[in-house]
N, CA, C and O atoms as a Tinker XYZ file with bonds, in Angstrom:
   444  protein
     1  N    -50.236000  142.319000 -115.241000    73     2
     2  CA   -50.074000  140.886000 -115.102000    64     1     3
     3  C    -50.742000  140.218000 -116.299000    63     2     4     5
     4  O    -51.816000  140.577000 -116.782000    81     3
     5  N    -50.055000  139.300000 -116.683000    73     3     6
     6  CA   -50.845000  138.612000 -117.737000    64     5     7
     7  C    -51.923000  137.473000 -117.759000    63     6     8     9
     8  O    -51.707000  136.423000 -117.153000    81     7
     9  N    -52.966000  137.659000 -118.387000    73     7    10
    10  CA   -53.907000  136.593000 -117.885000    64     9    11
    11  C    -53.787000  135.254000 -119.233000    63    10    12    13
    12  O    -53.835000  135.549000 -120.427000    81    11
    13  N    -53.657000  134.059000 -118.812000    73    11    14
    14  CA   -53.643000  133.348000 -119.781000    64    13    15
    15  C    -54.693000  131.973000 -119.724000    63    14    16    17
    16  O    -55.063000  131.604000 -118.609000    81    15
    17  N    -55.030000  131.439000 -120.598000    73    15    18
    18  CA   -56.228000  130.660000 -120.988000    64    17    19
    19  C    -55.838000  129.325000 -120.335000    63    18    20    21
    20  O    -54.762000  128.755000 -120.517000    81    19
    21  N    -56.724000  128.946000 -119.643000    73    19    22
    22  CA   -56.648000  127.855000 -118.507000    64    21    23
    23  C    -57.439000  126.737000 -118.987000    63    22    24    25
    24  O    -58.414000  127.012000 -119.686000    81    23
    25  N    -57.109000  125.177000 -118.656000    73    23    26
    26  CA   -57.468000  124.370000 -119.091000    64    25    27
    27  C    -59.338000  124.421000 -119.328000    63    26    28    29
    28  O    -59.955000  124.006000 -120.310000    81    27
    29  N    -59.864000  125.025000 -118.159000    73    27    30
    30  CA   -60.962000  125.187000 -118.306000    64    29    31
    31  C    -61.774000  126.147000 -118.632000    63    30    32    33
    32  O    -62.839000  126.445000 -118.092000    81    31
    33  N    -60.910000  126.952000 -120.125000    73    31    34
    34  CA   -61.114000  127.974000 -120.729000    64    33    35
    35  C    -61.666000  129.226000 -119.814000    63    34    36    37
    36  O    -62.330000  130.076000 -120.407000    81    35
    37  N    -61.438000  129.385000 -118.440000    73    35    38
    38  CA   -61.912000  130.131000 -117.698000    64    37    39
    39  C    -60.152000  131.468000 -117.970000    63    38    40    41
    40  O    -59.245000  130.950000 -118.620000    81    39
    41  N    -59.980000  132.481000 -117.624000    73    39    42
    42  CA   -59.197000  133.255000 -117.472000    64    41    43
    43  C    -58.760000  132.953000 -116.155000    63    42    44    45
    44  O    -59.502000  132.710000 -115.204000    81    43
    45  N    -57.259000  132.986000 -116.144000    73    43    46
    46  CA   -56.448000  132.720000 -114.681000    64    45    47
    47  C    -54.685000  132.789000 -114.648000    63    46    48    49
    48  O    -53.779000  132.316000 -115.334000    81    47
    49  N    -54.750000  133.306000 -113.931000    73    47    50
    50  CA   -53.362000  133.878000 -113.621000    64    49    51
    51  C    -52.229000  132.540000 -113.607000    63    50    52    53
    52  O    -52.882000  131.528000 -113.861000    81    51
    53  N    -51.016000  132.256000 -113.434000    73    51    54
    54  CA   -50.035000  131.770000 -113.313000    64    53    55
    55  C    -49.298000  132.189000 -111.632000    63    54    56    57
    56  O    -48.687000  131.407000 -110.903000    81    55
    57  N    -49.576000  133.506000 -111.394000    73    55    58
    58  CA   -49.053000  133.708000 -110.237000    64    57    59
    59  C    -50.079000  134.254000 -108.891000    63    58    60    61
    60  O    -49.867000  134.300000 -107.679000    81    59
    61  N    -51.102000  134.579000 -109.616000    73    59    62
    62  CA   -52.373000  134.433000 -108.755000    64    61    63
    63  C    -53.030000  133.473000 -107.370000    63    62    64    65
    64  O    -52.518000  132.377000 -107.597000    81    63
    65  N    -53.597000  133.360000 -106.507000    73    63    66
    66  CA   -54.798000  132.575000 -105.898000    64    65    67
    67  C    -53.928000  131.137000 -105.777000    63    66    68    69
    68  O    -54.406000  130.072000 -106.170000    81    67
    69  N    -52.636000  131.245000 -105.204000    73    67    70
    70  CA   -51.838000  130.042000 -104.931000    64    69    71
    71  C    -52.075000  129.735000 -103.739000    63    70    72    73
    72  O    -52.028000  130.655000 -102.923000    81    71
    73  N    -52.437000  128.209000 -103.207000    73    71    74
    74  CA   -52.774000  127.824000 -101.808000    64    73    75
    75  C    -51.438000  127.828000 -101.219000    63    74    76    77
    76  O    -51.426000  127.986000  -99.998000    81    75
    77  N    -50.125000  127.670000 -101.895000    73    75    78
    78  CA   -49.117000  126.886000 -101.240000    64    77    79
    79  C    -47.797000  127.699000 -101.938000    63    78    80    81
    80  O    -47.866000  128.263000 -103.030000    81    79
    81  N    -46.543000  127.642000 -101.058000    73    79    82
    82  CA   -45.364000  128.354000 -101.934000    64    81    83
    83  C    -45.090000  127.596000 -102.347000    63    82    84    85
    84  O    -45.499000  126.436000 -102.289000    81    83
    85  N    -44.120000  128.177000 -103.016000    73    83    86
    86  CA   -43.229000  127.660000 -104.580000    64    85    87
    87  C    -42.040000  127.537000 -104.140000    63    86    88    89
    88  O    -41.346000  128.452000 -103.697000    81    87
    89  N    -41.663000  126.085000 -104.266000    73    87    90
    90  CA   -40.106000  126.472000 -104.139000    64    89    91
    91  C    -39.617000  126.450000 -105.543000    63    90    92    93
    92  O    -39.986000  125.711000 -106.455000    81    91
    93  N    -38.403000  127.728000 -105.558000    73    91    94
    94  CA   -37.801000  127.790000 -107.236000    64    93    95
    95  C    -36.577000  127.106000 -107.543000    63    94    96    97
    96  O    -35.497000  127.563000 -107.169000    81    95
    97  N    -36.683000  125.940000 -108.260000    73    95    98
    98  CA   -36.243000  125.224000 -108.527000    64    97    99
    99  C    -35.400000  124.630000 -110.130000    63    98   100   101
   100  O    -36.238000  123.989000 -110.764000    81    99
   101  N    -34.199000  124.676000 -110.796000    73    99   102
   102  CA   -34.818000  124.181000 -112.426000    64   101   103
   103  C    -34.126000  122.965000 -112.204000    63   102   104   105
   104  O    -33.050000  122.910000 -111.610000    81   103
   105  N    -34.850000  121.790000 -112.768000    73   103   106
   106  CA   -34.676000  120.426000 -112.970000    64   105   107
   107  C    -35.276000  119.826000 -114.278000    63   106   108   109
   108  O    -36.230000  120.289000 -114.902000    81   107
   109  N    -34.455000  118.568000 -114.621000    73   107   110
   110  CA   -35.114000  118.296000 -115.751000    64   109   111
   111  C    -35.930000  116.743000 -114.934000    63   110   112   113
   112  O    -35.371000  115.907000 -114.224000    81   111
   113  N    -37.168000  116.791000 -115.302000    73   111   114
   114  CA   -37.907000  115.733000 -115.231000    64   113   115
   115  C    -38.164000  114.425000 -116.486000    63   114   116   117
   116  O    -37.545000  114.403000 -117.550000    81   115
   117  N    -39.146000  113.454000 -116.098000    73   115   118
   118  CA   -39.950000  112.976000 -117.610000    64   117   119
   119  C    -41.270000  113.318000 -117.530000    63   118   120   121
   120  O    -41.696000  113.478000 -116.386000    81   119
   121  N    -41.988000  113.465000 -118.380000    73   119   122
   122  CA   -43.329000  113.305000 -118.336000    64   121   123
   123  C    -43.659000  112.553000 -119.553000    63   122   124   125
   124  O    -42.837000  112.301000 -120.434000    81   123
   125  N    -45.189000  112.121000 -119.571000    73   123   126
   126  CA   -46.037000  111.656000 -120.425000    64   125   127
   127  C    -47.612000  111.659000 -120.144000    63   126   128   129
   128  O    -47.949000  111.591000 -118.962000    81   127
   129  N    -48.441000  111.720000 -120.963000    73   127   130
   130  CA   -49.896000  111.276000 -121.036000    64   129   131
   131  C    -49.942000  110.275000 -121.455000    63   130   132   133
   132  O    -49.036000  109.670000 -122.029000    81   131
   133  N    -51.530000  109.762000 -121.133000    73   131   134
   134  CA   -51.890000  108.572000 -121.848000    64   133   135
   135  C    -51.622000  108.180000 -123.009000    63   134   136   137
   136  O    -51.848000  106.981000 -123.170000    81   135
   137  N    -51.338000  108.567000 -123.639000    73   135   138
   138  CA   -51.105000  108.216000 -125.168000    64   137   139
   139  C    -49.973000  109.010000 -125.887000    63   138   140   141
   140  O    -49.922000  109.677000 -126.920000    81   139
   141  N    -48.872000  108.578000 -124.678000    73   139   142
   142  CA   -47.476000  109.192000 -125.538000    64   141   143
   143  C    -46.225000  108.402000 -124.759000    63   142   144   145
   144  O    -46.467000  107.515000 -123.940000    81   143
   145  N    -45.329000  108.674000 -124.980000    73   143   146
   146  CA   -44.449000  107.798000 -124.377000    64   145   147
   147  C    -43.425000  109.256000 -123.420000    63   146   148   149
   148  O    -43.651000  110.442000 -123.661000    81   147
   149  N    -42.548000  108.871000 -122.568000    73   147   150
   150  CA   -42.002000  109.519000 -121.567000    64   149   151
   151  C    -41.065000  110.562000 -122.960000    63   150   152   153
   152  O    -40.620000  110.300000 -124.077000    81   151
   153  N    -41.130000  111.796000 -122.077000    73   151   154
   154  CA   -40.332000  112.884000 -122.775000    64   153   155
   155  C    -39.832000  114.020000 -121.731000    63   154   156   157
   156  O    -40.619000  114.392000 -120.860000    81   155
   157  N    -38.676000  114.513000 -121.801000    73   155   158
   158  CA   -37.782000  115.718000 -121.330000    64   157   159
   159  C    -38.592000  116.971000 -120.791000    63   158   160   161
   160  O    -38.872000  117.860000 -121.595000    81   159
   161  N    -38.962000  117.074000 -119.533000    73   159   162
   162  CA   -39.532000  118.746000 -119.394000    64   161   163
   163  C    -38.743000  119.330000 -118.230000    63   162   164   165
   164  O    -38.385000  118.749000 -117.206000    81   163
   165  N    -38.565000  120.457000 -118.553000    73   163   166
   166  CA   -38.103000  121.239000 -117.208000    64   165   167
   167  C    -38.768000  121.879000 -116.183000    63   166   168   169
   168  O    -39.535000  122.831000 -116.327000    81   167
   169  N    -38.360000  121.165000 -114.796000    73   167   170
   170  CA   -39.656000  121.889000 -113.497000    64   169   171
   171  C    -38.628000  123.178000 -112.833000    63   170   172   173
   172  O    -37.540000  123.163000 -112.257000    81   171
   173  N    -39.652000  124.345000 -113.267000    73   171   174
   174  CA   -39.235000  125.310000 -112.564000    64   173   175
   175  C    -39.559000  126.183000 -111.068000    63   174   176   177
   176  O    -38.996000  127.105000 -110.477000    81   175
   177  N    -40.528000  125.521000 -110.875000    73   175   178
   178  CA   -41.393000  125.522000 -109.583000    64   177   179
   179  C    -41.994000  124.564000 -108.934000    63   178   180   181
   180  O    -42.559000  123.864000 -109.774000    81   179
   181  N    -42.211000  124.067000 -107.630000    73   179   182
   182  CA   -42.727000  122.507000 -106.942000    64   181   183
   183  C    -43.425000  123.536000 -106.191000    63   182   184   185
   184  O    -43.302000  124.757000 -106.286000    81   183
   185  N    -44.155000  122.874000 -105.453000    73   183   186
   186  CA   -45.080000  123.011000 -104.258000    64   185   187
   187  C    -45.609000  122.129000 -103.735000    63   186   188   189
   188  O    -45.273000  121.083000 -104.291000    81   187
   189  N    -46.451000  121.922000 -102.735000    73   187   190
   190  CA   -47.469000  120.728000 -101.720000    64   189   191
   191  C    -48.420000  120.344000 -102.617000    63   190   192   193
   192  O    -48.891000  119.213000 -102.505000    81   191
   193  N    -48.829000  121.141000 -103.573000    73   191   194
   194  CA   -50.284000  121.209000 -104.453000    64   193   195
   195  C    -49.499000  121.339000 -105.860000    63   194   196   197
   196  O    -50.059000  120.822000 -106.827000    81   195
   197  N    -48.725000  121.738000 -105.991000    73   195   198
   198  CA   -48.035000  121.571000 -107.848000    64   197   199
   199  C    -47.226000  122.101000 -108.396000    63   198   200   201
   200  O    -46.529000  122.529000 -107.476000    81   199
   201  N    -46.689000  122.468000 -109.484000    73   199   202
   202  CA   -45.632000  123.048000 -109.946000    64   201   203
   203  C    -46.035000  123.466000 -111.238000    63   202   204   205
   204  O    -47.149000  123.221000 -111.701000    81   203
   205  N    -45.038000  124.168000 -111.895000    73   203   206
   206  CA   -44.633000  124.840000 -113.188000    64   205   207
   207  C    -43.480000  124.361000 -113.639000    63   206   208   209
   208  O    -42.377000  124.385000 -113.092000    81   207
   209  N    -44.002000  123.639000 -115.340000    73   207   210
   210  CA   -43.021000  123.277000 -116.153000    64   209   211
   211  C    -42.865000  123.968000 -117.617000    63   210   212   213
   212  O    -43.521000  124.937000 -117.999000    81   211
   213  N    -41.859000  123.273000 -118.369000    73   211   214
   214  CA   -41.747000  124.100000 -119.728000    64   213   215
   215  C    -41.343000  122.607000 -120.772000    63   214   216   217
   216  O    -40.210000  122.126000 -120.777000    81   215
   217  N    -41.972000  122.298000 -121.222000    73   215   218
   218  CA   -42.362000  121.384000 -122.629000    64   217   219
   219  C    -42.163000  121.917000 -123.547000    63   218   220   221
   220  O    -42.925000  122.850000 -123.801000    81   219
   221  N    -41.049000  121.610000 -124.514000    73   219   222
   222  CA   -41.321000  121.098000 -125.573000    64   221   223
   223  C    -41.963000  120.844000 -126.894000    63   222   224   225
   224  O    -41.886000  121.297000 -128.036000    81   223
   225  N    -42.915000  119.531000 -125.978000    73   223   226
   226  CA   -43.672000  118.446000 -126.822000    64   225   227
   227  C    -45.129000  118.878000 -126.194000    63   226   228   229
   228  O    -45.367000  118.691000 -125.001000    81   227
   229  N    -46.100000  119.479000 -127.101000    73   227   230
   230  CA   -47.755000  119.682000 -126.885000    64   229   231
   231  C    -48.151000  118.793000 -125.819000    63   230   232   233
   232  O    -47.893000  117.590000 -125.855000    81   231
   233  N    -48.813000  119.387000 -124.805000    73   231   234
   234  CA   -49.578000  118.833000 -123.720000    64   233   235
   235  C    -51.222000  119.067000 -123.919000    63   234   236   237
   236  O    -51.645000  120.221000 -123.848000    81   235
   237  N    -52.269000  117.812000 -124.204000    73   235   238
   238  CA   -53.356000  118.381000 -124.341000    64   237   239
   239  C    -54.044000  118.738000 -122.680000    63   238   240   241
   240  O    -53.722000  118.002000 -121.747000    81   239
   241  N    -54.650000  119.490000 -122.535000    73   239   242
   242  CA   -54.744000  119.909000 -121.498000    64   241   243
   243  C    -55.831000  119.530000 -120.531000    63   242   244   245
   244  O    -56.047000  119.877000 -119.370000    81   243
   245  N    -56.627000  118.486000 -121.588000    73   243   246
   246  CA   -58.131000  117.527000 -121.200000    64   245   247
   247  C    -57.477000  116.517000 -120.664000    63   246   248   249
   248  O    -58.345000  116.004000 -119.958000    81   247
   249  N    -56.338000  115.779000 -120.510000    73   247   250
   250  CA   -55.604000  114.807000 -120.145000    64   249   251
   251  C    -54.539000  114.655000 -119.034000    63   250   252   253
   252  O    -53.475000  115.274000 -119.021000    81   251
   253  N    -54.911000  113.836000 -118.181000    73   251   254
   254  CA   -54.060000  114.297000 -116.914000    64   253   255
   255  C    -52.449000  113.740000 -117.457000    63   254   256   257
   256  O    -52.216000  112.903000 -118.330000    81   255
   257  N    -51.579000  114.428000 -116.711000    73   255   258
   258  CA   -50.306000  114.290000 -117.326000    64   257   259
   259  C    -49.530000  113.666000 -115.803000    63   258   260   261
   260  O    -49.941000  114.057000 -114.710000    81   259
   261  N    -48.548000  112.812000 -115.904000    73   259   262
   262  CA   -48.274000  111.626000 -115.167000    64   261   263
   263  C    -46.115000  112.302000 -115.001000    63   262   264   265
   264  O    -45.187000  112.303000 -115.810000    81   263
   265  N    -46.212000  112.637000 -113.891000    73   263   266
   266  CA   -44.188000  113.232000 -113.720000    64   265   267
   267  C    -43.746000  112.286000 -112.973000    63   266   268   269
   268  O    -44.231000  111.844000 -111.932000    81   267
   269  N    -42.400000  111.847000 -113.769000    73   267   270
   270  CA   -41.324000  111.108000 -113.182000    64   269   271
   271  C    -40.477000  111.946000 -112.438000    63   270   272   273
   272  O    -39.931000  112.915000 -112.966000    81   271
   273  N    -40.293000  111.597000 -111.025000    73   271   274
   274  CA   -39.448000  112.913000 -110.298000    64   273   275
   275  C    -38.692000  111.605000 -109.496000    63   274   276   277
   276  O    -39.240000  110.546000 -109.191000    81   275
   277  N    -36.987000  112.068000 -109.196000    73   275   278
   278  CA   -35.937000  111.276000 -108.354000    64   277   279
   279  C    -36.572000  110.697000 -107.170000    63   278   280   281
   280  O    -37.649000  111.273000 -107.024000    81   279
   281  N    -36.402000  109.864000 -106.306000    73   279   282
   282  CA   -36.936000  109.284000 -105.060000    64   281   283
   283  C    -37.913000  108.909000 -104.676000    63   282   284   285
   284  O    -38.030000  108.175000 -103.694000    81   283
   285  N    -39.432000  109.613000 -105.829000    73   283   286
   286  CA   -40.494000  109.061000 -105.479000    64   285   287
   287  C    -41.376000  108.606000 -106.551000    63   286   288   289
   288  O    -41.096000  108.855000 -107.724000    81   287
   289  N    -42.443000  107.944000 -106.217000    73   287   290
   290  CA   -43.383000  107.248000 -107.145000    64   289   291
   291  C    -43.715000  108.384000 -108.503000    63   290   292   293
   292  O    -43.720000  109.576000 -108.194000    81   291
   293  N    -43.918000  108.112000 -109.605000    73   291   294
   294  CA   -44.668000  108.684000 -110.684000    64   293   295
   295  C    -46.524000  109.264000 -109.716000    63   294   296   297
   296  O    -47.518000  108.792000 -109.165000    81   295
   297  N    -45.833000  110.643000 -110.144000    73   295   298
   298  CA   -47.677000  111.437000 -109.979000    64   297   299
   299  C    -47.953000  111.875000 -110.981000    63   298   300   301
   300  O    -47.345000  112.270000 -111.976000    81   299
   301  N    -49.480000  111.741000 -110.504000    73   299   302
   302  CA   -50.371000  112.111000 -111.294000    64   301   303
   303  C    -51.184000  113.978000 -111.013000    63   302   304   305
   304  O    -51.530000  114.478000 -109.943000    81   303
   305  N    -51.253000  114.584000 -112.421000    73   303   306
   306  CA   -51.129000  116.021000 -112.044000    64   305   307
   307  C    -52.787000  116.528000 -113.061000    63   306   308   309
   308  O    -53.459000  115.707000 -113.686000    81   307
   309  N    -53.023000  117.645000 -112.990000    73   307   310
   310  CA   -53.858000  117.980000 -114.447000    64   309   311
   311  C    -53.133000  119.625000 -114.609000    63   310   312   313
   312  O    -52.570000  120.202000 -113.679000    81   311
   313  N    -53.319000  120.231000 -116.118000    73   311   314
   314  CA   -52.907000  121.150000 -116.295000    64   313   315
   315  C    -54.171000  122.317000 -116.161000    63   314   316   317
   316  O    -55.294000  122.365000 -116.663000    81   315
   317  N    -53.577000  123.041000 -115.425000    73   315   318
   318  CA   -54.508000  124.152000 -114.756000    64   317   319
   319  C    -54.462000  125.049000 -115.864000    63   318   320   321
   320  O    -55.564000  125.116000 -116.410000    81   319
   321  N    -53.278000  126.015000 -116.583000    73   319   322
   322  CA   -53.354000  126.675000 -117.132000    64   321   323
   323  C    -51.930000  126.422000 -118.053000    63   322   324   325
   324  O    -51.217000  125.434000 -117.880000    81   323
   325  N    -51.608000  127.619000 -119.185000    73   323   326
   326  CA   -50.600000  127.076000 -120.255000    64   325   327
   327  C    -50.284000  127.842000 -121.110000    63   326   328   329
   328  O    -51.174000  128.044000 -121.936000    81   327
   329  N    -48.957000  128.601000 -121.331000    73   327   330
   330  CA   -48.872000  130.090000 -122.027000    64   329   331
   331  C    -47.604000  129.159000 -122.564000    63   330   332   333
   332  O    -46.574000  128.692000 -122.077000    81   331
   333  N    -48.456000  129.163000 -124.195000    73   331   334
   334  CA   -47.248000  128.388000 -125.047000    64   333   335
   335  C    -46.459000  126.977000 -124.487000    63   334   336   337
   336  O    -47.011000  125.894000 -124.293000    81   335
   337  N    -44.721000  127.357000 -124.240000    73   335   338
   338  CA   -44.276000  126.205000 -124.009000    64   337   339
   339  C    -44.775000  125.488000 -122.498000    63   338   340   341
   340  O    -44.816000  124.281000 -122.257000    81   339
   341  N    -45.272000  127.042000 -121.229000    73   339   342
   342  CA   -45.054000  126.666000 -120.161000    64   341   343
   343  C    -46.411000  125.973000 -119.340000    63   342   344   345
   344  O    -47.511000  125.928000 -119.890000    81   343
   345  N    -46.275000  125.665000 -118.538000    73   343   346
   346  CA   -47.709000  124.767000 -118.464000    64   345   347
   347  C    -47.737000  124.722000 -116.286000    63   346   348   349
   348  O    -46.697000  124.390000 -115.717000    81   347
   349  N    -48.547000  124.956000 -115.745000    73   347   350
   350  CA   -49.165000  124.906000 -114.446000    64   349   351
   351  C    -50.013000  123.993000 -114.214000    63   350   352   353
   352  O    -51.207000  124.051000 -114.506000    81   351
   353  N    -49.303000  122.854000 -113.533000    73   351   354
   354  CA   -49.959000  121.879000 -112.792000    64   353   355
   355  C    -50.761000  121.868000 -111.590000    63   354   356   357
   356  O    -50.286000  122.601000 -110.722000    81   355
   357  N    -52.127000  121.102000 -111.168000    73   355   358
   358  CA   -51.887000  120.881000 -109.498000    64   357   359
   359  C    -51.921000  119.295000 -109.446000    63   358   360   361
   360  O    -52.479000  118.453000 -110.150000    81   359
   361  N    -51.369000  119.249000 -108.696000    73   359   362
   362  CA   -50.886000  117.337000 -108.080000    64   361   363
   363  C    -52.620000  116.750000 -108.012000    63   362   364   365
   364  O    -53.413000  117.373000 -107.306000    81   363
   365  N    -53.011000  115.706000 -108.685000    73   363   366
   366  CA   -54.160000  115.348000 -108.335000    64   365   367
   367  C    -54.051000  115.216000 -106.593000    63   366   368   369
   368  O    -54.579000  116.049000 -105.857000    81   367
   369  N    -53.579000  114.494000 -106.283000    73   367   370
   370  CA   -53.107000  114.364000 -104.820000    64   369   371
   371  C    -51.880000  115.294000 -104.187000    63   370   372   373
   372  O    -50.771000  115.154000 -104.703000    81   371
   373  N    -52.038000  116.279000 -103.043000    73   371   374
   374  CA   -51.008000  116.859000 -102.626000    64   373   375
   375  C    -50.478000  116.002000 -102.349000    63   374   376   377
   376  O    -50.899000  114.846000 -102.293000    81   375
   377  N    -48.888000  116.617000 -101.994000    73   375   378
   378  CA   -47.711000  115.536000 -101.594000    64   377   379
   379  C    -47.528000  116.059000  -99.951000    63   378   380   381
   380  O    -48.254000  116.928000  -99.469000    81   379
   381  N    -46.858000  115.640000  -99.486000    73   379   382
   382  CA   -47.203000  115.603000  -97.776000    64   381   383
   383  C    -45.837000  116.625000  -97.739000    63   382   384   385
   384  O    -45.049000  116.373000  -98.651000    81   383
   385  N    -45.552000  117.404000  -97.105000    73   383   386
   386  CA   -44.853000  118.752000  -96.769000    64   385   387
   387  C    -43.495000  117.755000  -96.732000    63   386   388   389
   388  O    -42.705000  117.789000  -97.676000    81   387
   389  N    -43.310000  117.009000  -95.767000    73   387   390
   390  CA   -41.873000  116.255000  -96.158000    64   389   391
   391  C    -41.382000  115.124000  -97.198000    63   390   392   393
   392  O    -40.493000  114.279000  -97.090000    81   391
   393  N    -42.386000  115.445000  -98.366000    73   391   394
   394  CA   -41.875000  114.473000  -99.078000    64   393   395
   395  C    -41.579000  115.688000 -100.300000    63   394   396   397
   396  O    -40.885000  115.374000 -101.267000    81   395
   397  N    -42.128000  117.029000 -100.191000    73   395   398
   398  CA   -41.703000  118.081000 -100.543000    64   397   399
   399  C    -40.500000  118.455000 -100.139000    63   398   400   401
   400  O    -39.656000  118.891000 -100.921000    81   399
   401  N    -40.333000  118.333000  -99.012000    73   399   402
   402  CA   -38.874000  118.676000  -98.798000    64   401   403
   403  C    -37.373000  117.823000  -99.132000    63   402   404   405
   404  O    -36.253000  118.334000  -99.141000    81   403
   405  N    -37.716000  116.391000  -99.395000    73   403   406
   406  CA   -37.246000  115.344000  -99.912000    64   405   407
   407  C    -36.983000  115.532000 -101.145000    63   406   408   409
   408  O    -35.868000  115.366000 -101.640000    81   407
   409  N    -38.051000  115.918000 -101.783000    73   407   410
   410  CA   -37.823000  115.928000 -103.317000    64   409   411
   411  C    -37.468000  117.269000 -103.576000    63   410   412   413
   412  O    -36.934000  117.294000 -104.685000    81   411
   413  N    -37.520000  118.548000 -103.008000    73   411   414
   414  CA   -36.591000  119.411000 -103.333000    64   413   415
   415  C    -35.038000  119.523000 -102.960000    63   414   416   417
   416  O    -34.362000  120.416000 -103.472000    81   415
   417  N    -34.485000  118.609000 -102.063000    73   415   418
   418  CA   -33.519000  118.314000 -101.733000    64   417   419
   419  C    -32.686000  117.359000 -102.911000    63   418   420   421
   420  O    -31.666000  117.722000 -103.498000    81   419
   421  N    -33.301000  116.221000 -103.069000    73   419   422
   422  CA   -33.061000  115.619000 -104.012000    64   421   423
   423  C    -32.621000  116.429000 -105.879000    63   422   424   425
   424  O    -31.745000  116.137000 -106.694000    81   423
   425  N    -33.727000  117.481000 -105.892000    73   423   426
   426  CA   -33.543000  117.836000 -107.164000    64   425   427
   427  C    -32.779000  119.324000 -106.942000    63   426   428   429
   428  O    -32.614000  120.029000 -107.937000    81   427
   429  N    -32.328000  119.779000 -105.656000    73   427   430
   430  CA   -31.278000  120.482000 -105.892000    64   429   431
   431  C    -29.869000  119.535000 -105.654000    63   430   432   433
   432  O    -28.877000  120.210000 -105.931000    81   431
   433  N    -29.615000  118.516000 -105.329000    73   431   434
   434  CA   -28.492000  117.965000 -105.464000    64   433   435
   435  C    -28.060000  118.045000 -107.136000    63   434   436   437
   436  O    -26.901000  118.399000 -107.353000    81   435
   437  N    -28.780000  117.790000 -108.119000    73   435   438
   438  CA   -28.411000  117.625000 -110.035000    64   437   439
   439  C    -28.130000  118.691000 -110.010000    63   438   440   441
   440  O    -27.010000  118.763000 -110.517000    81   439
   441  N    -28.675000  120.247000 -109.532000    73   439   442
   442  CA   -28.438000  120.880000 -110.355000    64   441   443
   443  C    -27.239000  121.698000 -110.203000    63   442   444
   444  O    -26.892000  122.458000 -111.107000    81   443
């Protein structure tokens, strides 16, 4: 398994010590940080507690990063860990199990 360098320079898995499943999903989202304007990422995994995307555009990883997703409000996330393009979020705030199911419904309708 590969171990890759986590926001808090600690060593940590990607598929490791998950509280919550994954639903597998590919969608294209927006994201941005504080000091960038909205840009193209693809979510390949959601959960109650967070997901896995693939950027692009450099994410610094000291900076919480803010996802535009169909049906519901803009959240707020931090990046846990980050192997090159792909990057592991957790939701500052979990999302409530049916608004998970809402929004995976929603983002398998696009694809």
């Amino acid at each position: 398994m590969t171990q890759l360098r986590g926001a808090d320079d600690t060593q940590t898995s990607p598929l490791g010590n998950r509280r919550n499943a994954r639903e597998i999903i590919e969608a294209e989202i927006f994201v941005r940080q504080s000091d960038s304007q909205l840009f193209r990422a693809t979510l390949s995994d959601v959960s109650v507690s967070g997901f896995k995307m693939t950027s692009y555009t450099y994410l610094d990883d000291k900076k919480p990063v803010y996802i535009r997703l169909p049906g519901i409000q803009t959240l707020s996330a931090r990046i846990k860990w980050h192997d090159h393009q792909d990057y592991g979020c957790a939701f500052t705030n979990d999302l409530h199990p049916a608004v998970l199911e809402h929004l995976v419904s929603k983002l398998r309708a696009f694809e």
